[in-house]
C-alpha positions as CSV (number, residue, x, y, z in Angstrom):
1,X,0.0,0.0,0.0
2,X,0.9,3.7,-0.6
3,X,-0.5,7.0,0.4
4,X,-4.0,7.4,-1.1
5,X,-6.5,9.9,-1.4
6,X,-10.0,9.6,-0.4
7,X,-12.5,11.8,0.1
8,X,-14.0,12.3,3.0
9,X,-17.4,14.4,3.4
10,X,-15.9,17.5,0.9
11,X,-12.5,17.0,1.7
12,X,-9.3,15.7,-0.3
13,X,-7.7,12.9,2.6
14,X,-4.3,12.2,2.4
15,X,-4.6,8.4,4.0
16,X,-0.8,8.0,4.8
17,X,0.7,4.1,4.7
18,X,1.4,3.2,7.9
19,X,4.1,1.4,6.6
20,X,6.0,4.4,5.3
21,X,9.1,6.4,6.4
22,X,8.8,7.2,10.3
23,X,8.4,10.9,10.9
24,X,11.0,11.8,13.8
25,X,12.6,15.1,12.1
26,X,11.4,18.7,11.0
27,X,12.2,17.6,7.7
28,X,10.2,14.5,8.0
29,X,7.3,16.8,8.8
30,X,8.2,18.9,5.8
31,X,8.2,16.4,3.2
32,X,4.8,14.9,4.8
33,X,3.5,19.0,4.1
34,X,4.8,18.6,0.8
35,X,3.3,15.7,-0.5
36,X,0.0,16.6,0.7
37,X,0.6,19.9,-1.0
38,X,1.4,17.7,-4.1
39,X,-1.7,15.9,-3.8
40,X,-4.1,18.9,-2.9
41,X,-5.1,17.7,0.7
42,X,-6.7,19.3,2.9
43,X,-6.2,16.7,5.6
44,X,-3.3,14.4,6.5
45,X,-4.6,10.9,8.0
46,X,-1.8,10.1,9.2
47,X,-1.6,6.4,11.0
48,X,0.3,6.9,14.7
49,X,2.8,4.0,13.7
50,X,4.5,6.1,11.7
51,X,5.6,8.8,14.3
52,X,8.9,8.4,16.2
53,X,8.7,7.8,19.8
54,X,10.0,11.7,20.5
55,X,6.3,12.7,19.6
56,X,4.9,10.9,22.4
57,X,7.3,12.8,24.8
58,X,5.8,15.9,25.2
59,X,9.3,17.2,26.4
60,X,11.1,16.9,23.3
61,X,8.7,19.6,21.6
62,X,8.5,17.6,18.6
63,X,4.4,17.1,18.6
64,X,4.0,20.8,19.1
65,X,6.4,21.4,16.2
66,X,4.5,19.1,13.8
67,X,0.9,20.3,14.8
68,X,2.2,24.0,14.6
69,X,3.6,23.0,11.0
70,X,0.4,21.9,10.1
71,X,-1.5,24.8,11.8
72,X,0.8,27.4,9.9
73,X,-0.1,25.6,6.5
74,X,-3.9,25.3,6.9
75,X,-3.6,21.7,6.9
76,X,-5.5,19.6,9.3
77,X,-4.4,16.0,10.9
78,X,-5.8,13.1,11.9
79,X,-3.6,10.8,14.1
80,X,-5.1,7.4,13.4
81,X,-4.9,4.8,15.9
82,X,-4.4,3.5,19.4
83,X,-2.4,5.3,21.4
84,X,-3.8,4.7,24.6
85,X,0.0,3.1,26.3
86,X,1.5,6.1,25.4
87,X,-1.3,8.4,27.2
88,X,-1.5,6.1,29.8
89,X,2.0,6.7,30.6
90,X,2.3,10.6,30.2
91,X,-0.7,12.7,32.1
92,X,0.5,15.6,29.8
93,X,0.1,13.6,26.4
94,X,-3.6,12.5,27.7
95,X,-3.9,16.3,28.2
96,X,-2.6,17.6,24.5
97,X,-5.0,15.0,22.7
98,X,-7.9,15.5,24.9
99,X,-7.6,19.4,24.2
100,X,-6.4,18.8,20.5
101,X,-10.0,16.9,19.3
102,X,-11.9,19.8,20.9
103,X,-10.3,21.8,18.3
104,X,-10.4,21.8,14.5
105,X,-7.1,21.1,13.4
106,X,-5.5,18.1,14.7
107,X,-7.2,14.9,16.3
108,X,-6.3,11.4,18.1
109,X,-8.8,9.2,15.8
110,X,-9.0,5.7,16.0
111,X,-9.3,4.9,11.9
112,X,-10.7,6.4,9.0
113,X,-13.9,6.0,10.4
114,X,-13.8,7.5,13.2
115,X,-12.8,10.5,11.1
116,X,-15.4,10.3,9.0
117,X,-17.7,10.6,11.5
118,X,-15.8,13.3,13.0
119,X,-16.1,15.6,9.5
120,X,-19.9,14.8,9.2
């Protein structure tokens, strides 16, 4: 499998393969940005296997750095998948993704499904 689009409700879904490159760097984030540029997304589904375990350690600043990315480009993004160990761990992680789905531009989803409900 490969990144796909769907749609999704009225929006282009850039359904990332959660067997592709791990995204642990700025420049990983970048070249995510850039190929949902490329493909006219509006949102990135992007599954949590594929982020590096310095995303889930709020300390490191890397999650705000990627969500602010995606904030500064008008790109949403859907986290898809269970991270429930990794909030279960971190009282401040189970913090930034309950107050992140109250928002509009970055969620903690379980799969495209959830998503889809989310957007109707």
């Amino acid at each position: 499998m490969s990144d796909v689009i769907t749609i999704l409700g009225n929006l282009r879904v850039l359904s990332c393969d959660p067997n592709g490159q791990h995204i642990s760097t700025e420049a990983d984030v970048n070249s995510l940005i850039g190929t949902a540029f490329g493909e006219r997304a509006d949102l990135v589904a992007l599954p949590a296997v594929r982020l590096a375990q310095n995303f889930f350690d709020l300390q490191t600043g890397f999650a705000g750095l990627l969500v602010q990315k995606f904030v500064n480009y008008q790109l949403r993004l859907a986290v898809l998948g269970d991270i429930s160990s990794a909030c279960a761990r971190s009282r401040a992680l189970k913090d930034f993704v309950y107050e992140s789905n109250q928002g509009s531009s970055c969620w903690f989803l379980g799969d495209l499904e959830d998503l889809g409900r989310k957007l109707v």
